[in-house]
C-alpha positions as CSV (number, residue, x, y, z in Angstrom):
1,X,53.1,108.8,53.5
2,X,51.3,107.7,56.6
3,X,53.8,106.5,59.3
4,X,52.7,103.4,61.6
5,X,55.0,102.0,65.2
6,X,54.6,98.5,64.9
7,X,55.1,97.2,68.7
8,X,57.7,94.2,69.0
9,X,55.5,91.4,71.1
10,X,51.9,92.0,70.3
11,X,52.2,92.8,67.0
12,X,49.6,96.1,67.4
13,X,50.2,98.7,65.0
14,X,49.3,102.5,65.2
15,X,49.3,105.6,63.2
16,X,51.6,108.4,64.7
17,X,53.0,111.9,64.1
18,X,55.5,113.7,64.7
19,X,55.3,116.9,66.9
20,X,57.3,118.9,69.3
21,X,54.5,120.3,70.6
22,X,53.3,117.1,73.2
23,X,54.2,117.6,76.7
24,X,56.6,114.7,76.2
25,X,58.4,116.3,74.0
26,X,62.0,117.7,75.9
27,X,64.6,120.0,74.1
28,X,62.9,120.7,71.2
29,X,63.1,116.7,69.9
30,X,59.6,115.3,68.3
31,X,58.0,112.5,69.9
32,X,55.5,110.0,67.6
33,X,51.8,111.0,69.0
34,X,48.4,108.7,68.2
35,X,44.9,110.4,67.2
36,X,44.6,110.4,70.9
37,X,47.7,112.5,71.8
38,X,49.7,109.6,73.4
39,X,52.6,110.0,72.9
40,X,55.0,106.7,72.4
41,X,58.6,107.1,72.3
42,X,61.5,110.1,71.0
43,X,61.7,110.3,66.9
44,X,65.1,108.7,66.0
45,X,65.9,106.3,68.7
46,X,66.2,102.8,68.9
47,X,63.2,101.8,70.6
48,X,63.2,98.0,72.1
49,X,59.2,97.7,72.2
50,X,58.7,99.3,68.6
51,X,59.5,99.5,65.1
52,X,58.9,102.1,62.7
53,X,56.7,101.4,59.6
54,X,56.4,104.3,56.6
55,X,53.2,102.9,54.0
56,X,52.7,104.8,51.0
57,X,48.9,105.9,50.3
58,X,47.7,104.7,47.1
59,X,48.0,108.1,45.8
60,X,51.7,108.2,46.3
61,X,52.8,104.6,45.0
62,X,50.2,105.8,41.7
63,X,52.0,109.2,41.4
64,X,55.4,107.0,41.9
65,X,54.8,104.8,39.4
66,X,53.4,107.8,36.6
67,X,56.7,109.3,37.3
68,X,58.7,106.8,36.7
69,X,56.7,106.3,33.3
70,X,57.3,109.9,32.5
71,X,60.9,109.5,32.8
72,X,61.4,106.4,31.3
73,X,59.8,108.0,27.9
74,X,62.0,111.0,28.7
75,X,59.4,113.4,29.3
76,X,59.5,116.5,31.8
77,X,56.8,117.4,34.1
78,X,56.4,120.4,31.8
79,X,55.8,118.4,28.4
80,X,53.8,116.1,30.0
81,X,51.5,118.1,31.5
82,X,51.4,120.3,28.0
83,X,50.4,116.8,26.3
84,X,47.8,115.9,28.8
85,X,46.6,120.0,29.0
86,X,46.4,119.9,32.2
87,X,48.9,122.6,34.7
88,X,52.3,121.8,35.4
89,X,51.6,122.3,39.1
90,X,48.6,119.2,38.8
91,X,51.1,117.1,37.2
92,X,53.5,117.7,39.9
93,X,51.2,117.1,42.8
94,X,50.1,114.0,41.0
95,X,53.4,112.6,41.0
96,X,54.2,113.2,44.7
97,X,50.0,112.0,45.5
98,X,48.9,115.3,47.2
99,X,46.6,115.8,44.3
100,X,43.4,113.7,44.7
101,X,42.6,112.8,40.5
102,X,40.0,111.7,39.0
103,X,40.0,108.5,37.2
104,X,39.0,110.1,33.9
105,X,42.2,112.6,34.3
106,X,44.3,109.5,35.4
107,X,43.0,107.8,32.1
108,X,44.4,110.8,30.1
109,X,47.7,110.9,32.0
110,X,48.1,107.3,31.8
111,X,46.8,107.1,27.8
112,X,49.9,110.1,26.7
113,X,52.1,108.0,28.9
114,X,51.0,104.6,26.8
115,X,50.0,102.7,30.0
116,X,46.8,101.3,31.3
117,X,44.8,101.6,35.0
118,X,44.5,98.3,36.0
119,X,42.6,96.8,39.5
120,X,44.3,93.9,41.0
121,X,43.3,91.6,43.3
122,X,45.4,91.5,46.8
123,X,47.0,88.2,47.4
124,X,46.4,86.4,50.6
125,X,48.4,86.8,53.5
126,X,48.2,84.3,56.4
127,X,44.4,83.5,55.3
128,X,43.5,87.0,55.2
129,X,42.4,88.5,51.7
């Protein structure tokens, strides 16, 4: 899950981490750090210039959505990865989107499961596509 502060009046968003290790960083509690080191504000409290914005990768809503599948037809990790022959372990990083899959092995997963890949089209947001 990549983690985003959104700030309050400009709109500006930007990818942080969190890390005990900045300079910033007092009594042990993380602070959210850019790519650059900066660091912006104390993990946990209320902040009145930013807001705190989790996005799932596509990679985790995919392995979401294939586990949800899997236990809707009342499947365990176990069986399904038996029915796909693929590892237990590959199944499981699928589901949580560490496990970067080809589309050919997310065709098999998806064909046992009796679902289809499909490519949508993003709608429009405020005249952006």
């Amino acid at each position: 899950m990549r983690t985003f502060l959104k700030n309050k009046v400009s709109g500006e968003e930007i990818e942080v981490t969190a890390t005990t290790e900045h300079p910033d960083s007092s009594y042990g509690h993380p602070v959210w750090v850019d790519k650059n080191n900066l660091a912006y504000c104390e993990v946990g409290r209320e902040q009145p210039f930013y807001e705190l914005i989790n996005r799932s990768t596509h990679r985790e809503i995919i392995g979401q959505q294939l586990a949800t599948l899997r236990e809707k037809r009342g499947l365990s990790t176990r069986q399904l990865a038996d029915m796909c022959g693929l590892s237990f372990s590959n199944i499981t990083k699928i589901e949580r989107g560490s496990y970067n899959v080809s589309i050919d092995l997310l065709s098999k997963v998806c064909e046992v499961l009796g679902a289809d890949i499909r490519i949508m089209e993003k709608e429009i947001e405020n005249g952006e596509a």
